[in-house]
BAVEXDREN-130678 format. One line per 5 residues: number of its first residue (from 0); for each residue z, y, x of C-alpha. Coordinates in steps of 0.02 Angstrom, whole numbers, always signed. Last residue first. Example, Ala and Ser with C-alpha at 12.3 -4.5 7.8 and 13.67 -1.06 7.14 Angstrom:
1) +357/-53/+684 ~ +390/-225/+615
This chain:
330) +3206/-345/-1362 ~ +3283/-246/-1229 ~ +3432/-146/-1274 ~ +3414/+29/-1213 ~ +3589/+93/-1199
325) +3577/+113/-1004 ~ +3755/+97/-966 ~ +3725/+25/-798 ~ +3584/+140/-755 ~ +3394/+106/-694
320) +3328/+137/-872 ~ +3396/+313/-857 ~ +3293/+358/-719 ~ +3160/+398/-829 ~ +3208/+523/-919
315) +3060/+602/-1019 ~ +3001/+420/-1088 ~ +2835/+447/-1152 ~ +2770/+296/-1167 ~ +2930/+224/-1275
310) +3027/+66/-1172 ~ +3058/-84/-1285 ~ +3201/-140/-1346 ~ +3148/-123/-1564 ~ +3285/+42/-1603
305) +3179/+108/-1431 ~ +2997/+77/-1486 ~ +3057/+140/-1670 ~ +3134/+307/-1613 ~ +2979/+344/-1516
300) +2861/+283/-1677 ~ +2978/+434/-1770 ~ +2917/+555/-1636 ~ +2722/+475/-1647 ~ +2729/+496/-1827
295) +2810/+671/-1867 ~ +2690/+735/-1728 ~ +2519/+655/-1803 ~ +2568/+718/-1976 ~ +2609/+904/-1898
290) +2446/+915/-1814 ~ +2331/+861/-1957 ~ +2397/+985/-2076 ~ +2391/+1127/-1922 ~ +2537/+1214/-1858
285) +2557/+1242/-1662 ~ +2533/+1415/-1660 ~ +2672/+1450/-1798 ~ +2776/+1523/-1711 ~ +2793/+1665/-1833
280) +2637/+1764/-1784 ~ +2671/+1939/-1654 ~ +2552/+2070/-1634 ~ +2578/+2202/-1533 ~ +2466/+2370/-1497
275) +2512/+2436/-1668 ~ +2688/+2431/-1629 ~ +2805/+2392/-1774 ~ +2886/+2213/-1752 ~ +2894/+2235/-1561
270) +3030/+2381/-1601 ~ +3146/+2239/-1669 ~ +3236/+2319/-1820 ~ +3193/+2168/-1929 ~ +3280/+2049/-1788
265) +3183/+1902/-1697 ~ +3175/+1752/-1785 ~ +3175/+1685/-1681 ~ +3293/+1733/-1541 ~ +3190/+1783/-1407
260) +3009/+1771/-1472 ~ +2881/+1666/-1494 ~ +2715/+1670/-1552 ~ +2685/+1845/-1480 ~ +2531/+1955/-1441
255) +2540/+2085/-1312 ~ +2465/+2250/-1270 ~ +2391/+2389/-1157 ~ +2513/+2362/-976 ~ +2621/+2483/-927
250) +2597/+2608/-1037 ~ +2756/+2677/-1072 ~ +2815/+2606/-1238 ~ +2721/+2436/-1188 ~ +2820/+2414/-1028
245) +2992/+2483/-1133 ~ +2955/+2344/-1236 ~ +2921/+2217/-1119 ~ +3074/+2255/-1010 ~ +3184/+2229/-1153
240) +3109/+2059/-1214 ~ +3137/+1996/-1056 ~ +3009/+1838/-1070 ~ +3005/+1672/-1013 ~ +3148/+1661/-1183
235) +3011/+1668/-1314 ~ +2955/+1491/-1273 ~ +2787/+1450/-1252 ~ +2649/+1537/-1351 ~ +2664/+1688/-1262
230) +2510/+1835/-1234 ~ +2494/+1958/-1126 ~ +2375/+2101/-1108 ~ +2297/+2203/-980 ~ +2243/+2374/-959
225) +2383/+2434/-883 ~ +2351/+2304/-748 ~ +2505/+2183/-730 ~ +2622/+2205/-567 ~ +2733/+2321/-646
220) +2753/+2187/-796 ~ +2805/+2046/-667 ~ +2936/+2189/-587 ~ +3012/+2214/-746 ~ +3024/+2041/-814
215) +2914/+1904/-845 ~ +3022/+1762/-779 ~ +3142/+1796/-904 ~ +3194/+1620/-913 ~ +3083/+1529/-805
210) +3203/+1447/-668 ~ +3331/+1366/-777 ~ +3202/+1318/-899 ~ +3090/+1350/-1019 ~ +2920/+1263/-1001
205) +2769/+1360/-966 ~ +2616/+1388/-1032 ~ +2626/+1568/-1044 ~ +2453/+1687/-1049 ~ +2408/+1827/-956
200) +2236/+1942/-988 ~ +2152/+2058/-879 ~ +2213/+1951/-735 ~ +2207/+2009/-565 ~ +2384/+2074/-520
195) +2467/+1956/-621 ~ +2391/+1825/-546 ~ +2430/+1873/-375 ~ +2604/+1905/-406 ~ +2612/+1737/-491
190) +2589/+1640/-329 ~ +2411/+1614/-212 ~ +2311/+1597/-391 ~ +2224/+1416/-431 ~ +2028/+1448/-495
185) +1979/+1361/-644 ~ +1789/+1330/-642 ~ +1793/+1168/-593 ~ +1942/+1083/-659 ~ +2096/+1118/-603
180) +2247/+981/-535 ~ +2121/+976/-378 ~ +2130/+1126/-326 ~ +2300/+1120/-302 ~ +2454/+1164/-407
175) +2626/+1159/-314 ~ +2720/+1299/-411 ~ +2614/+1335/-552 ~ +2474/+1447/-557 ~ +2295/+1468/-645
170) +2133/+1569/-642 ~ +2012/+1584/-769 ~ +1849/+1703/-777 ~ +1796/+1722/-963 ~ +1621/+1687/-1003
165) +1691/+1643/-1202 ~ +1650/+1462/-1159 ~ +1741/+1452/-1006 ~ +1914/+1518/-1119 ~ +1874/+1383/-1232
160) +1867/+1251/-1071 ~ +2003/+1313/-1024 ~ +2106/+1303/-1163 ~ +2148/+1115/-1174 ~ +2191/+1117/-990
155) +2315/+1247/-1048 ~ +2395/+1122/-1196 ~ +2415/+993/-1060 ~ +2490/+1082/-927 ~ +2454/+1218/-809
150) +2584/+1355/-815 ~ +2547/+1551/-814 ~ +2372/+1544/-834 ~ +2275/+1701/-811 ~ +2114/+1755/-906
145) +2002/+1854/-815 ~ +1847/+1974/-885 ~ +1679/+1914/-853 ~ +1636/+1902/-1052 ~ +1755/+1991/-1147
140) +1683/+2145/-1155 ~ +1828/+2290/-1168 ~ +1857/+2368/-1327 ~ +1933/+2568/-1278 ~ +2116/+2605/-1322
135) +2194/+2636/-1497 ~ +2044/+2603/-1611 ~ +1931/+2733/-1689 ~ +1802/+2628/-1796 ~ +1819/+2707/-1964
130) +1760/+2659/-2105 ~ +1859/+2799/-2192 ~ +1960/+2671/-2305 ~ +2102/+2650/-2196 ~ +2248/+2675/-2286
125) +2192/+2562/-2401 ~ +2154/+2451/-2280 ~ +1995/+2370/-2185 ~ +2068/+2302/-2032 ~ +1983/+2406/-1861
120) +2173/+2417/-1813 ~ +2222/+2238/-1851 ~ +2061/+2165/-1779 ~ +2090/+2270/-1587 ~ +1949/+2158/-1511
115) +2049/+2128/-1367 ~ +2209/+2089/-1477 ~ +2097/+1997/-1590 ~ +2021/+1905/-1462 ~ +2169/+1837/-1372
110) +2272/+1812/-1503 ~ +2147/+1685/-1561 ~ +2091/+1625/-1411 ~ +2287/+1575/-1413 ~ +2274/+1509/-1561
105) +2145/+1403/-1536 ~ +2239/+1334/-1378 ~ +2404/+1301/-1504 ~ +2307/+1197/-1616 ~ +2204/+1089/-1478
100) +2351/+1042/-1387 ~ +2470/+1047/-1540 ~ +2577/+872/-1482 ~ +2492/+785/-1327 ~ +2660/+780/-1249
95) +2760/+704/-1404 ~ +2959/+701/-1325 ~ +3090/+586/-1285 ~ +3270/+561/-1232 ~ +3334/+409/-1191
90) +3528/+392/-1197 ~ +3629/+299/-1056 ~ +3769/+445/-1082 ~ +3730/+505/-912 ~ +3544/+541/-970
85) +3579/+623/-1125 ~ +3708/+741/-1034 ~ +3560/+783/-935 ~ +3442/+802/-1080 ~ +3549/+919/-1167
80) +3401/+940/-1290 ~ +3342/+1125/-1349 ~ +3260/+1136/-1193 ~ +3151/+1002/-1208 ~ +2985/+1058/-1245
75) +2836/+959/-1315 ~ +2859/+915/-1493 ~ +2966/+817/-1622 ~ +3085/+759/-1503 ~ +3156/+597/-1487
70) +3360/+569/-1437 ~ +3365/+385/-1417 ~ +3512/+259/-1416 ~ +3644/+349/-1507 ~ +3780/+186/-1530
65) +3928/+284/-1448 ~ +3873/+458/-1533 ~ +4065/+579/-1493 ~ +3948/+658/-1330 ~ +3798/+654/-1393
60) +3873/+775/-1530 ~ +3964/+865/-1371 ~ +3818/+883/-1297 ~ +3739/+998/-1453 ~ +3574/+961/-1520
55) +3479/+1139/-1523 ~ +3377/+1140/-1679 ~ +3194/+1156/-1679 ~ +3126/+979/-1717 ~ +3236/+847/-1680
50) +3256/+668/-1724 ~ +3408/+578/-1663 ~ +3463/+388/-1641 ~ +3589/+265/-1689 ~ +3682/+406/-1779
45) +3865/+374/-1874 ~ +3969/+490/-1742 ~ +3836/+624/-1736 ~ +3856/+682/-1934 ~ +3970/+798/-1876
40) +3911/+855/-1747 ~ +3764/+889/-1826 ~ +3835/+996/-1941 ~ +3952/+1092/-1841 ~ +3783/+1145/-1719
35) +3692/+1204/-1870 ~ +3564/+1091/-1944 ~ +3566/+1171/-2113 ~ +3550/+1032/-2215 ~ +3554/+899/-2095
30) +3453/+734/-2132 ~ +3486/+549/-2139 ~ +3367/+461/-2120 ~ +3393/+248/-2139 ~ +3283/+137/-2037
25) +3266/-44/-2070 ~ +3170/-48/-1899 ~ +2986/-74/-1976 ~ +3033/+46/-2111 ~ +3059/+183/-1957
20) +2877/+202/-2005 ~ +2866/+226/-2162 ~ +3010/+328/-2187 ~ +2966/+435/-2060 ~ +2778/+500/-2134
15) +2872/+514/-2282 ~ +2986/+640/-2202 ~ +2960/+799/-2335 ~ +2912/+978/-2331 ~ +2854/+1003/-2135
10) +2954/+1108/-2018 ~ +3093/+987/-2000 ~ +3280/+998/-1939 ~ +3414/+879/-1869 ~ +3364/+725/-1923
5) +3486/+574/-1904 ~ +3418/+406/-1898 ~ +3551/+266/-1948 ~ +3497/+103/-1911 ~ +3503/-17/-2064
0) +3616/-181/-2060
């Protein structure tokens, strides 16, 4: 009898990359057409595990799945997962940690430069066809300025050592981050308020959660040098959208470039969408051919480990393996 694998969403054009490999477990996909919270509910019932890109999985879909052993994201961050509900259900739940590392710190430096540089406004256009180099605000040197690190995971320990090789000064925080979770050369900041205050640049490498949602609010934009600039490649929802555009409409700090944004995608009257000291890229910073083909394997090899008994390597919860109802069934 075939396992049934349901995929929510995909931001690739086809799953042969899944077919092959949930092969080795007779797996069947079956995938949403829009994804919306009715349809996977819907189709819930008749999964043996889950696939999910984007979408946000609903509880109550885990909650009407009895034979949903494995909820496997394609990516890093969970927040679109109930992963507590998961949990009590017996489910494991997933993820690809090492997903985009290099990807998404190119295109930070990316960001980074070009806002610093001030590309789009020195851009060759029709309209500009005066050769021109007026730009809004002075160029700074990039070399010796500081580049802040809000979160220190994988993908930001992938940046450093681009930042290092620009001459850029980095310094880091996360709660509970020593010295020695840096390498040399990354410095670790007292709390946020300290970062913010030095840093010519901020970028967010943090999960969303409970505790980071609109962690960059009013006050953290007061605190920010009004010559500095912040960048997000994280999750659109660390930021209060509202407080960064009235920071940019008064000065408060010189620009921002966006990846995400809170909702994507965001509206076509969204004032970020039209300032010339903003740039914002469809999320796209984790996109490369080679990324994508390693992600849509290693989630579907997740599914596979678990369908086969055996515990996946990056098992998010843990604990769940110590339960009664623990629906992994060992091989």
């Amino acid at each position: 009898m075939s396992n049934r694998i349901l995929i929510t969403d995909i931001a690739w054009p086809d799953i042969e990359i899944e077919k092959e490999v949930l092969a080795a477990v007779d797996g069947e996909p079956v995938i949403a057409g829009s994804g919306s919270p009715e349809e996977i509910i819907a189709l819930a019932p008749q999964a043996d595990a889950i696939l999910t890109c984007w979408k946000d999985v609903p509880a109550e879909a885990l909650d009407i799945a009895p034979n949903c052993r494995i909820v496997s994201r394609y990516g890093i961050g969970l927040d679109n997962i109930p992963v507590d509900r998961a949990t009590e259900l017996g489910m494991l739940v997933t993820n690809v940690p090492d997903f985009c590392l290099e990807e998404v710190s190119d295109h930070v430096m990316a960001l980074l430069l070009a806002t610093a540089r001030q590309l789009l406004p020195l851009a060759r256009t029709p309209e500009r066809s005066d050769w021109s180099r007026d730009t809004p605000r002075p160029i700074p040197r990039v070399r010796g300025q500081t580049l802040g690190l809000i979160g220190y995971g994988n993908i930001a320990g992938a940046l450093v050592p681009k930042a290092l090789g620009f001459g850029l000064r980095v310094i880091a925080y996360t709660p509970r981050l020593s010295s020695q979770d840096v390498p040399a050369g990354v410095e670790v900041a007292e709390d946020l308020g300290a970062l913010l205050e030095a840093s010519d640049y901020v970028t967010i490498h943090c999960p969303l959660t409970d505790e980071t949602a609109h962690m960059i609010n009013a006050e953290a934009l007061e605190q920010m040098k009004p010559s500095a600039l912040l960048i997000n490649t994280s999750r659109g929802g660390v930021i209060d959208e509202g407080a960064l555009i009235r920071a940019l409409e008064e000065g408060q700090i010189a620009g921002a470039a966006l990846d995400v944004t809170d909702p994507e995608p965001p509206a076509a009257d969204n004032p970020l969408l039209n300032m010339e000291n903003v740039i914002v890229t469809p999320h796209a910073a984790f996109y490369s051919v080679a990324a994508t083909a390693d992600l849509a394997r290693k989630a579907a090899e997740n599914v596979v480990t678990v369908l086969k008994g055996e515990v996946p390597r990056t098992l998010i919860n843990t604990k769940v393996l110590e339960q009664d109802n623990c629906r992994l069934e060992k091989g």
